[in-house]
C-alpha positions in Angstrom: 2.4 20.4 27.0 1.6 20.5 23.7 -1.8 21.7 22.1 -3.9 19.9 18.8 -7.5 19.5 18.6 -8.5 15.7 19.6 -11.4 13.8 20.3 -11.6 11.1 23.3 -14.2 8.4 23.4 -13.1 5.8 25.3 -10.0 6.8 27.5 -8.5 5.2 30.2 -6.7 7.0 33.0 -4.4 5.9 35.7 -3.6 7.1 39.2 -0.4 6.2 41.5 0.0 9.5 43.0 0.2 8.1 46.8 -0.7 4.5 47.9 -3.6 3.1 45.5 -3.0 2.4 42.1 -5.6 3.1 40.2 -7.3 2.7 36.9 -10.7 3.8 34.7 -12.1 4.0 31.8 -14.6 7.0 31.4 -16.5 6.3 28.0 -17.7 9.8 25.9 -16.7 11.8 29.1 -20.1 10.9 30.8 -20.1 7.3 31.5 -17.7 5.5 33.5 -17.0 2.6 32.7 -14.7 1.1 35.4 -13.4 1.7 38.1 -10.7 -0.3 40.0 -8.4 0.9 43.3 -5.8 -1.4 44.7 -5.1 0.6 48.6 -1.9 -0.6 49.8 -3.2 0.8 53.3 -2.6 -2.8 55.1 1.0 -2.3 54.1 1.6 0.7 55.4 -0.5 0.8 58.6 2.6 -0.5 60.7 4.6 2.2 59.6 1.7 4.6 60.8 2.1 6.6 57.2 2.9 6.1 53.6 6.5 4.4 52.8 7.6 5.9 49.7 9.7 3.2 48.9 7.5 0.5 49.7 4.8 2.2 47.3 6.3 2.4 44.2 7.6 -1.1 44.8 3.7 -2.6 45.2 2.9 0.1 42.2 5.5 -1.7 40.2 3.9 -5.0 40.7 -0.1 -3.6 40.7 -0.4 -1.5 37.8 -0.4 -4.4 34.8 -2.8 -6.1 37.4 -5.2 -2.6 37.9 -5.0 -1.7 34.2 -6.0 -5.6 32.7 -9.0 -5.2 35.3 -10.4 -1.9 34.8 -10.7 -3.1 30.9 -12.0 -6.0 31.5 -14.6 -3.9 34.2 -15.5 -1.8 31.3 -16.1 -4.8 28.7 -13.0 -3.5 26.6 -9.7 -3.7 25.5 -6.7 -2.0 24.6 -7.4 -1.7 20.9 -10.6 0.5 21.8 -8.5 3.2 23.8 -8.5 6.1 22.5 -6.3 8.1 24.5 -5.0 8.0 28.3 -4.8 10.2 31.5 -2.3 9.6 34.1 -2.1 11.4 37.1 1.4 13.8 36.6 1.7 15.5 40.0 1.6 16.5 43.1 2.3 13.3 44.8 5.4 11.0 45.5 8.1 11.0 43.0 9.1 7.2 43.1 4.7 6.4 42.7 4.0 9.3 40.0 6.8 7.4 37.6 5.6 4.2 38.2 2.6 5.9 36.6 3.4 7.9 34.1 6.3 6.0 32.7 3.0 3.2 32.2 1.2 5.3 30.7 3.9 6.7 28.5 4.5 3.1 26.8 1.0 2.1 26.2 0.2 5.6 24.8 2.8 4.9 22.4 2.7 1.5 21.9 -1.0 1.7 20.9 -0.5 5.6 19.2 -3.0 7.3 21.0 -2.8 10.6 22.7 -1.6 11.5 26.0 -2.5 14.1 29.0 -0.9 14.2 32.4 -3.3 15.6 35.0 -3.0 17.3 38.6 -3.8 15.2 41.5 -5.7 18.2 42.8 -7.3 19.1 39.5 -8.7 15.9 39.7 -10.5 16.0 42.6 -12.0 19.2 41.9 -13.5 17.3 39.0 -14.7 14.3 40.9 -18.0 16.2 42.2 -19.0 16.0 38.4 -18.9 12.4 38.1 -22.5 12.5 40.3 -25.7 13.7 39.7 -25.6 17.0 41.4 -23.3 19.1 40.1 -22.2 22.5 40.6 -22.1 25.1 38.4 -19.3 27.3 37.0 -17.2 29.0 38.9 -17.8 27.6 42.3 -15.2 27.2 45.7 -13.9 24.1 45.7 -12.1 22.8 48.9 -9.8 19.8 48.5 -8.7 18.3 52.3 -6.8 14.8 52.3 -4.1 13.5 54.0 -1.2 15.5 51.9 -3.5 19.0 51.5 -5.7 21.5 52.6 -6.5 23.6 49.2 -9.0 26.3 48.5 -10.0 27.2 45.1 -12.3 29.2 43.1 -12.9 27.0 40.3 -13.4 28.6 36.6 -13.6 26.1 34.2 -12.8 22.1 34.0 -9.0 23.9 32.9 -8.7 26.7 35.4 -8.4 26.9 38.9 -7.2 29.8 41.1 -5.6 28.9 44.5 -7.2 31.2 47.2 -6.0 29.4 50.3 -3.8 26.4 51.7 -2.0 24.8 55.0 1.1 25.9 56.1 1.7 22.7 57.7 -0.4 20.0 58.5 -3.0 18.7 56.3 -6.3 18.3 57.7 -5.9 14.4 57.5 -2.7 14.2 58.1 -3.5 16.0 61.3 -6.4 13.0 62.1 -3.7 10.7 61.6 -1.3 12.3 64.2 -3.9 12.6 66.8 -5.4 9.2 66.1 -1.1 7.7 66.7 -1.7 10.3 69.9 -4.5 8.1 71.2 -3.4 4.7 70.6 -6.1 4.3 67.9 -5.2 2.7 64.1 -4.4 4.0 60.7 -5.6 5.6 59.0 -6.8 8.1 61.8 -10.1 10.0 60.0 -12.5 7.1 60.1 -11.8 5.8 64.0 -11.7 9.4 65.3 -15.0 10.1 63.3 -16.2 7.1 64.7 -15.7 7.6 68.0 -16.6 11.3 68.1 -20.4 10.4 67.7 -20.4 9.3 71.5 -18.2 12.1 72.4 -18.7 16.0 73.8 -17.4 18.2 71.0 -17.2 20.9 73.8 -15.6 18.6 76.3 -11.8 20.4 75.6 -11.4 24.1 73.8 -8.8 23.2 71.3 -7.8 26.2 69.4 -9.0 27.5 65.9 -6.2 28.8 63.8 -7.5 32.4 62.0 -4.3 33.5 60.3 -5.7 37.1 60.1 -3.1 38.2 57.2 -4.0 35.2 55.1 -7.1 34.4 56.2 -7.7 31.5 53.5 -4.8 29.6 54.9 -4.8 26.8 57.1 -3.1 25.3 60.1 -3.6 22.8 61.7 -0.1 22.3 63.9 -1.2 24.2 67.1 -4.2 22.6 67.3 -2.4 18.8 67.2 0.1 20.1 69.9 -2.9 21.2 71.8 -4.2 17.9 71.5 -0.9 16.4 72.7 -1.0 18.7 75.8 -3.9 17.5 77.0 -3.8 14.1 76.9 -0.3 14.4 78.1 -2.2 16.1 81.0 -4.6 13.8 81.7 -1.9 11.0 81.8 -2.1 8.8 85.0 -5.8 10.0 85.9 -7.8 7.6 85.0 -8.9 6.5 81.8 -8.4 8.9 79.0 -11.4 10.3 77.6 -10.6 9.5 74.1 -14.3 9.9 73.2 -14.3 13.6 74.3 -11.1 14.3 72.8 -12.0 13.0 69.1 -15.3 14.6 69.3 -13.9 18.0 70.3 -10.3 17.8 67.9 -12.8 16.7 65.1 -15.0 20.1 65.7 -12.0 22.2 65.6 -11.5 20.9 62.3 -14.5 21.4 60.8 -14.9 24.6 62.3 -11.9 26.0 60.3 -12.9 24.4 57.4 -16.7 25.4 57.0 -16.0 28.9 58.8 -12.9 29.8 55.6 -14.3 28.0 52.9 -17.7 30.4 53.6 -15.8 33.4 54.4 -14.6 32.8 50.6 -17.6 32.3 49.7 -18.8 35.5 50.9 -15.8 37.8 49.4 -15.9 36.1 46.3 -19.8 35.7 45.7 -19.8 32.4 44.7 -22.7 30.4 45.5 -21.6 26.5 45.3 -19.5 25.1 47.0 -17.7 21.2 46.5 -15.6 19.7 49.0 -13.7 17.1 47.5 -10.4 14.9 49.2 -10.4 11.9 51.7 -11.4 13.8 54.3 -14.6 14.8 52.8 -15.5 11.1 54.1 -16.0 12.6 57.1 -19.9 12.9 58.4 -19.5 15.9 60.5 -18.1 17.7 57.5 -21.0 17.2 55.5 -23.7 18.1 58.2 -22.2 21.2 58.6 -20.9 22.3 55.8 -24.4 21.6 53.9 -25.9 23.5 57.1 -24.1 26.2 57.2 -24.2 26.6 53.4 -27.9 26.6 53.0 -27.9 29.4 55.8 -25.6 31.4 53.9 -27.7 30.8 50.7 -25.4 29.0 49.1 -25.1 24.8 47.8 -22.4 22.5 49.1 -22.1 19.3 46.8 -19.9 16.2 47.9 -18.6 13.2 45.2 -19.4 9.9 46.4 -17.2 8.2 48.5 -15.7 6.6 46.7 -14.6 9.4 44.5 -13.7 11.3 47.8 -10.7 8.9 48.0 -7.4 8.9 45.8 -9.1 7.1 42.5 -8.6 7.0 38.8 -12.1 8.0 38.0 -11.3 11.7 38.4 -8.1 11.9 36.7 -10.5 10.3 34.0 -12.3 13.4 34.1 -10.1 15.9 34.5 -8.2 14.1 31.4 -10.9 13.9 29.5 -11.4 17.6 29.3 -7.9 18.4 28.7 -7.9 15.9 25.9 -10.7 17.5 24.4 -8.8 20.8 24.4 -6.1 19.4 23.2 -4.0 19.4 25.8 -1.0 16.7 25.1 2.1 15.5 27.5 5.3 15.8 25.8 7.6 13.1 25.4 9.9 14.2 27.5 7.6 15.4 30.6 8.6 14.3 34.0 6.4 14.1 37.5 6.5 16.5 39.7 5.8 16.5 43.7 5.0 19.6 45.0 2.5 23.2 43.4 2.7 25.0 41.7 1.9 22.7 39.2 2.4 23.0 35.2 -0.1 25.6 33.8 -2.7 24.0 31.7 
């Protein structure tokens, strides 16, 4: 990335990291002006998980579609852009250069500046886009359907990793159980449903503690404990899926809130965002913001809208770069997995 000293009025940013393409336009780094998603989850739902192929193909034929309508959204067009954000990495390869390669052509097409933001970055800057806002540095936990992050955040342009899954993302893991039950995709939103009329102590499913990296997650013992059981209860009557969501989902949280304030604690940091998909989820919030106020500390949640993969937080998180003058070169490519460029 290269480095000059910009300014950014009206910049419009662009997401394709997964399966919604994406586009805003965040005026003065304050006001957003649009903000349009195109989910491609009815395509993908028989498959029962993302088809890389099949989204950068709808990508390809979105993103004109997503990028005329978040300008016209914001009352605007092309020739008031000043610069552009586009989501660089992690994500799929085949989605992140429909993307980028986008964003690339209008950026110089029109001659304006461009910054390529990460995925996760992002959301740790979506709690800012709403009224109550945490302060510098703060934890910020980012749980979705590809990841399970912990951070201690710095700055909008620094972010140290404290803790992340080994394998299974927290939604990913909502998913898998959800497929376990016969229930639909995505999994987080039926199993969250269905938990409020279940017994959250109905089945002890196991809390992963990892005591030599105790900020890590895992969440693959307790979705094979899952499978065990209902494998058990086969043949016995009617499966108590009510029981089972209720008491997976609590496992979940429990590891969640229980790391995310043990961070808190060793690192003395006060406020707390958790950001991601999964940060949808009710139960999450109760007791999170419970168990945060005991603690003495703030938990603060984006909308959700902004919880979900969206442009308005690469808008955001672009924003600040640009204003730092942080520029993509020419020549930058995507990339899926961390660590992710330095910035």
């Amino acid at each position: 990335m290269t480095k000059c000293k910009l300014n950014s009025r009206n910049l419009l940013a662009i997401e394709t990291s997964c399966d919604e393409t994406a586009a805003a336009v965040l005026r003065d780094g304050r006001q957003l002006m649009s903000n349009v998603v195109a989910s491609q989850v009815h395509i993908h739902k028989e498959y029962w998980g993302v088809v890389p192929e099949l989204a950068s193909r709808h990508h390809l034929e979105d993103i004109v579609r997503i990028v005329e309508k978040a300008l016209l959204d914001a009352k605007t067009d092309r020739s008031a852009i000043d610069a552009i954000a586009v989501t660089q990495g992690p994500g799929l390869v085949g989605s992140l250069v429909v993307g980028l390669s986008f964003a690339k052509a209008m950026a110089m097409a029109c001659d304006i500046p461009l910054t390529g933001v990460n995925h996760l970055h992002a959301h740790l800057s979506s709690v800012f886009l709403c009224e109550d806002v945490p302060s510098f540095p703060f934890l910020g936990l980012v749980v979705s359907g590809g990841h399970t992050n912990l951070y201690a955040v710095n700055s909008f342009l620094s972010a140290d990793l404290l803790g992340q899954t080994r394998d299974d993302a927290a939604g990913e893991a909502f998913d898998k159980v959800a497929k376990m039950l016969g229930l639909e995709y995505p999994g987080g939103p039926i199993i969250s449903e269905l938990a409020e009329g279940g017994d959250p102590c109905a089945f002890s499913y196991p809390r992963a503690k990892l005591p030599q990296t105790p900020l890590d997650f895992s969440f693959s013992g307790l979705k094979t404990a899952v499978l065990t059981s209902v494998r058990k209860l086969a043949g016995q009557g009617p499966l108590p899926v009510e029981d089972i969501c209720a008491s997976f989902q609590e496992a979940v949280v429990d590891v969640l809130v229980e790391k995310t304030l043990f961070a808190a604690k060793n690192y003395d940091i006060r406020s707390i965002a958790v950001t991601g998909g999964v940060a949808t989820n009710s139960r999450l919030r109760a007791r999170m913001a419970e168990e945060t106020r005991r603690l003495g500390c703030k938990a603060y949640f984006p909308y959700p809208e902004l919880c979900t993969d969206n442009a308005a937080m690469v808008a955001l998180a672009g924003y600040h770069q640009i204003k730092a003058g942080i520029l993509l070169k020419k020549d930058a490519d995507v990339y899926s997995r961390l660590p992710f460029p330095d910035i």
